[in-house]
Structures are given as structure tokens and as C-alpha cells.
SEBA-899598 format. One record per atom (N, C-alpha, C, O): residue in one letter; x, y, z; chain; atom name; residue number from 1. Coordinates in steps of 0.02 Angstrom, whole numbers, always signed. Each point is the difference from the previous one (the first is absolute). Layout:
BEGIN
   residuo       xx       yy       zz   cadena   atomo   num
         a        X        Y        Z        A      CA   NUM
...
This chain:
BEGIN
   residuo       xx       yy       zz   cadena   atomo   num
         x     +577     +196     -189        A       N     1
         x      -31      -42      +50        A      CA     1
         x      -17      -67      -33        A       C     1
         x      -25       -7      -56        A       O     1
         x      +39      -35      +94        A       N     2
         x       +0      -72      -39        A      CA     2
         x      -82      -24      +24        A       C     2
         x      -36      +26      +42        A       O     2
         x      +27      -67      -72        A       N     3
         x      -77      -52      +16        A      CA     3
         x       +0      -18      +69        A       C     3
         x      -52       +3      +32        A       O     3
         x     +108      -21       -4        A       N     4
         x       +5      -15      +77        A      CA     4
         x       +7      +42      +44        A       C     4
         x      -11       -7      +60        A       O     4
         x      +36      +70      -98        A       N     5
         x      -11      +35      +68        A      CA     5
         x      -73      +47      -23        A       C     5
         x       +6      +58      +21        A       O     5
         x      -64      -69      -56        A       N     6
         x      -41      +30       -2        A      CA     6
         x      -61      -50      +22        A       C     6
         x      -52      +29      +17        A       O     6
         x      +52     -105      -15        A       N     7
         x       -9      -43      +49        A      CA     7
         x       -5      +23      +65        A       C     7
         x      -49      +14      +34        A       O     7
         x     +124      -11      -20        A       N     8
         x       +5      +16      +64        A      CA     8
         x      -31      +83      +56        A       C     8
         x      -11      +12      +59        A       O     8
         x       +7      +24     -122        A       N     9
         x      -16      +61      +10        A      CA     9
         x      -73       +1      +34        A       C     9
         x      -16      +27      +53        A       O     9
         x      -39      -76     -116        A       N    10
         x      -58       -8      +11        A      CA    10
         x      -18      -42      +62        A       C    10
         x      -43      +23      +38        A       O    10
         x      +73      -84      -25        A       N    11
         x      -34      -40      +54        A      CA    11
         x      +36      +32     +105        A       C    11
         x      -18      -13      +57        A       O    11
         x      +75      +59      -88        A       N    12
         x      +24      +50      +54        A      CA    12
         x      -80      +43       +8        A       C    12
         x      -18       +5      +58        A       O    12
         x      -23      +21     -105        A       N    13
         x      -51      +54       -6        A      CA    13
         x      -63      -28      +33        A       C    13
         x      -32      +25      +46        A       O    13
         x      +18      -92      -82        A       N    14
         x      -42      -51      +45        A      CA    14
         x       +6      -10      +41        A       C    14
         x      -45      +15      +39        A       O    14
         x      +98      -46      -15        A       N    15
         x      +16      -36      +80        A      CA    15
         x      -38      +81      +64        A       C    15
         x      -28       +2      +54        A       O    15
         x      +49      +45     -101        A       N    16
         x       -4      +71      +62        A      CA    16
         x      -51      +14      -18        A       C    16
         x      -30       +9      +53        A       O    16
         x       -9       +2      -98        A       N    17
         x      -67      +26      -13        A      CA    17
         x      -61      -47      +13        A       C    17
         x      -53      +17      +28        A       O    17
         x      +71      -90      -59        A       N    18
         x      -60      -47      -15        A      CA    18
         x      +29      -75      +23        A       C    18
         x      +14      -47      -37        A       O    18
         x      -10      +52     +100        A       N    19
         x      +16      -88      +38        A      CA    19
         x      -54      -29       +4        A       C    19
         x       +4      -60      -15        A       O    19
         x      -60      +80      +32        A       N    20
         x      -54      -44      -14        A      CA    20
         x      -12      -42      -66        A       C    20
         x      -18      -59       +4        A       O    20
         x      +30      +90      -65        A       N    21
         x      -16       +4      -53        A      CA    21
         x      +69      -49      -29        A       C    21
         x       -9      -41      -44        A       O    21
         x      +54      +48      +64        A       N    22
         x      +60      -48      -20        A      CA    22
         x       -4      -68      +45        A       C    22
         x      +34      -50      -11        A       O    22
         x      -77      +55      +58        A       N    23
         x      +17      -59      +53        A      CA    23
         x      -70      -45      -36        A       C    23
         x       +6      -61      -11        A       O    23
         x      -68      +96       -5        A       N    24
         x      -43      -39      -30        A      CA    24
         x      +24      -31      -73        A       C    24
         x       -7      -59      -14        A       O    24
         x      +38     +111      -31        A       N    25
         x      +23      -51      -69        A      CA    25
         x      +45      -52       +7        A       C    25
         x       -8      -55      -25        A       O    25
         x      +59      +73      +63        A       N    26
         x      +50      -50      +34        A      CA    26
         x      +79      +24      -62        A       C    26
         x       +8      +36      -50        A       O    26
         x      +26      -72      +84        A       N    27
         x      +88      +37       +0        A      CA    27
         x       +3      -36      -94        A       C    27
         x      +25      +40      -39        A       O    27
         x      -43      -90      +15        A       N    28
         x      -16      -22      -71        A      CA    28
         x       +0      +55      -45        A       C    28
         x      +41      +28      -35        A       O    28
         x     -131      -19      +55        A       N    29
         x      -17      +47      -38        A      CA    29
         x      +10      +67      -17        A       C    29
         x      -14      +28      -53        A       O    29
         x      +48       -1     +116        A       N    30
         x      +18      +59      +16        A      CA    30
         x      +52       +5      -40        A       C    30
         x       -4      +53      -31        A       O    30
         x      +62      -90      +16        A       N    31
         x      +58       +1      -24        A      CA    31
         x      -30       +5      -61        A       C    31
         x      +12      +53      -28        A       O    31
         x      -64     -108      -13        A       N    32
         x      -17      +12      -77        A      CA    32
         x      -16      +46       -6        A       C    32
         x      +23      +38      -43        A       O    32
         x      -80      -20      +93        A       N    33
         x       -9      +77      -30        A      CA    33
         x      +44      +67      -11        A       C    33
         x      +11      +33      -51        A       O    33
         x       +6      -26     +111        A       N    34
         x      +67      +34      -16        A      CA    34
         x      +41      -11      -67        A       C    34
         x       +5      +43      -44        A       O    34
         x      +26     -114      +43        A       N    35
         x      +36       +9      -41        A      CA    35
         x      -38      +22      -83        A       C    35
         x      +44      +22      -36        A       O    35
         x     -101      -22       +8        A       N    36
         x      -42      +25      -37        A      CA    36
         x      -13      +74       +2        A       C    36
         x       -6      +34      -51        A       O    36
         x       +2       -6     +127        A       N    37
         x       -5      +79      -11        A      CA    37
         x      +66      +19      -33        A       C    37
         x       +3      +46      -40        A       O    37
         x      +72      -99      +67        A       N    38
         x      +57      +50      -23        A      CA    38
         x       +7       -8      -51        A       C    38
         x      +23      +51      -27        A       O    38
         x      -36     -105      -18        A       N    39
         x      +16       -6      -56        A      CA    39
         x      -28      +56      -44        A       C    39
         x      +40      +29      -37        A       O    39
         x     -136       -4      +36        A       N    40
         x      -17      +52       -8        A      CA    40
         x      +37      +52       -6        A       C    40
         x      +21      +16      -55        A       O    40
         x       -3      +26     +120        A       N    41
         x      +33      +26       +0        A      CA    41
         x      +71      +28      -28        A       C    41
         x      +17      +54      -25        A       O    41
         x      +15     -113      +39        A       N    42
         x      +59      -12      -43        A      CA    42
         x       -1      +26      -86        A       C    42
         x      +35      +41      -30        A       O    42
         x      -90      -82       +8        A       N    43
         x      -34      +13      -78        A      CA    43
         x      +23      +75      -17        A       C    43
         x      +34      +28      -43        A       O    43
         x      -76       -6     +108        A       N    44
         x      -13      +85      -26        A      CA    44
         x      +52      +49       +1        A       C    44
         x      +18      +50      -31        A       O    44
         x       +6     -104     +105        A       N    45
         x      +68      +58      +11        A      CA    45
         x      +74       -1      -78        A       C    45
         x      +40      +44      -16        A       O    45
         x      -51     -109      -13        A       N    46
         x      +36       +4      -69        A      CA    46
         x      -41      +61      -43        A       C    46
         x      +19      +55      -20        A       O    46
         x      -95      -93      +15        A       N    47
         x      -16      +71      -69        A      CA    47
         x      +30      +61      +33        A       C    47
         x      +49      +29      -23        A       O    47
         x      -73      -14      +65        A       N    48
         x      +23      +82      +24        A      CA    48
         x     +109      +13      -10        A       C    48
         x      +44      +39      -20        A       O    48
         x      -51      -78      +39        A       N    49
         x      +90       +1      -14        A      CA    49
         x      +38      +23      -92        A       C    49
         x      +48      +30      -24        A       O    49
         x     -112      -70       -3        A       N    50
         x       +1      -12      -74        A      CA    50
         x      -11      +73      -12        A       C    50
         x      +47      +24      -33        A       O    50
         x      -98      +24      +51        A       N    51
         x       -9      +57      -17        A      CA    51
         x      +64      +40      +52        A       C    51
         x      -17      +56      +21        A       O    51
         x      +80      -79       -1        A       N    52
         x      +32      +57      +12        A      CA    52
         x       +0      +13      +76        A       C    52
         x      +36      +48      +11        A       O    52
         x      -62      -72      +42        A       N    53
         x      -35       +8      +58        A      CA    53
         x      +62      -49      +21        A       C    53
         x      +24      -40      -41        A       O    53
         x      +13      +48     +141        A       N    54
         x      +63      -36      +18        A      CA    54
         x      -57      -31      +40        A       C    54
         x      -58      +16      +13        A       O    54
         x     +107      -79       +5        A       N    55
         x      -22      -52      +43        A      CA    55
         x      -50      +35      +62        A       C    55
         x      -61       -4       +2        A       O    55
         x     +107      +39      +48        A       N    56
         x      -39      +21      +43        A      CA    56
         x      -49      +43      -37        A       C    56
         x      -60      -15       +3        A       O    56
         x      +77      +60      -34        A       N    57
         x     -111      +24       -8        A      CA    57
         x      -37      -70      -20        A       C    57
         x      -47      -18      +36        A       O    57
         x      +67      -22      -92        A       N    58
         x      -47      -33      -19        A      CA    58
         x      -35      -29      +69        A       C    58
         x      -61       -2      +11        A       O    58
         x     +117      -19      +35        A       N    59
         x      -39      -20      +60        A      CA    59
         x      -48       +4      +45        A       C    59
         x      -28      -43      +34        A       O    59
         x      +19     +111      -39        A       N    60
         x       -2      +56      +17        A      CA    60
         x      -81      +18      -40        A       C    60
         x      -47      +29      +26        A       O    60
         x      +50      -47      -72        A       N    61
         x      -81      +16      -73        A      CA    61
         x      -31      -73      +10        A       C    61
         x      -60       -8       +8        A       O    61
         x      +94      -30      -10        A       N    62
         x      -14      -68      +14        A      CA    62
         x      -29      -51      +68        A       C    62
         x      -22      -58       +3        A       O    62
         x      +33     +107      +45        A       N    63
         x      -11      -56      +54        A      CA    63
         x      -78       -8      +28        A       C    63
         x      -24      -36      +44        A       O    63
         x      -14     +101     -102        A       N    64
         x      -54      -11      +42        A      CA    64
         x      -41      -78      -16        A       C    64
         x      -40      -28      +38        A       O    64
         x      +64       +5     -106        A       N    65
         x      -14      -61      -11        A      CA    65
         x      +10      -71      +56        A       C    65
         x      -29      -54       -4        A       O    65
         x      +77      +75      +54        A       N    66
         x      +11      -65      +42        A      CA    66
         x      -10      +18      +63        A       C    66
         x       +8      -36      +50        A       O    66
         x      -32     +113      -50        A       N    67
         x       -4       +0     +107        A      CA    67
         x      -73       +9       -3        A       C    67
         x      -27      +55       +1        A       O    67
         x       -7     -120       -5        A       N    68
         x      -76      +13      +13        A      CA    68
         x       -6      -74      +43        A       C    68
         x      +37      -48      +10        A       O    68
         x      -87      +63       +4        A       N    69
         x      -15      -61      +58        A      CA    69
         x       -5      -68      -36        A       C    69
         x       -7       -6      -61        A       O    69
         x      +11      -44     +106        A       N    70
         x       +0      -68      -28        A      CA    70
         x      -75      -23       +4        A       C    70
         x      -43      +12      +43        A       O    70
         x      +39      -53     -103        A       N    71
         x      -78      -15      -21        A      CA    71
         x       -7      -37      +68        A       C    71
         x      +40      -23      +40        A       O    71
         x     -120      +29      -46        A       N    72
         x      -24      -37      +81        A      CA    72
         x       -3      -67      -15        A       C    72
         x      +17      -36      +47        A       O    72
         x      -36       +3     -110        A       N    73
         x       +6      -77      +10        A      CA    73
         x      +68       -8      -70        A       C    73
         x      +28      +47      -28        A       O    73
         x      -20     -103      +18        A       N    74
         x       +5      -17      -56        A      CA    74
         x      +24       +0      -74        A       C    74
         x      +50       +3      -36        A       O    74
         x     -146      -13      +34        A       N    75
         x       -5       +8      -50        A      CA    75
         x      -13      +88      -19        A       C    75
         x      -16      +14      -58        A       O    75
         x      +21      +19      +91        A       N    76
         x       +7      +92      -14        A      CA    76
         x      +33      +24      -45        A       C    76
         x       +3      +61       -7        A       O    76
């Protein structure tokens, strides 16, 4: 799974869970943040790969790092 589609994964999770919450940070921020959870993510999903673990599990061990709600302001 690439950085973009774990981007995309996350602000798909927002838009359905937390529109309030994406419409107050605005489409900017939303994207930085995102793109910051995937990179996280991303991080981990290599170490885990490193110990032996395939793409999809790492994904899979990994995602709880990027499907969490989007900070309410900001600076969060």
C-alpha cells in the first residue's frame, strides 16, 4: 500500500465518520494531516515487513495508527 492510497484510505474514513470535524479544519489541513498519519504508518508497516511480516498483514498491524479521527483544531 503506497502513502497515497493510505491518504486516501484515511480522509475516505473521515469524510464518513467525522464531516463536521474535516469541514471545521478545512480540505488544507486535512490533507497534512493525513498525509502525516500515512507516513507514520507507512514507517511501521516497513519495520514489521523487516521482521518477516507481507505487505497486507503489515497493513493490517499497522493501520490502527491512521484510522483515528482528525484533530479538532490545528494545532492537535
Amino acid at each position: 500500500m503506497t502513502n497515497l492510497q493510505i491518504v486516501d484510505s484515511i480522509l475516505k474514513m473521515w469524510q464518513g465518520a467525522y464531516p463536521d470535524e474535516m469541514k471545521s479544519l478545512g480540505k488544507k489541513q486535512c490533507l497534512v494531516q493525513a498525509q502525516a498519519l500515512a507516513n507514520m504508518t507507512r514507517r511501521e508497516m516497513d519495520t514489521l515487513k523487516k521482521g518477516g511480516i507481507d505487505e497486507d498483514t503489515a497493513w493490517t498491524e499497522a493501520r490502527y495508527i491512521c484510522m483515528v479521527p482528525p484533530p479538532a483544531t490545528a494545532d492537535d
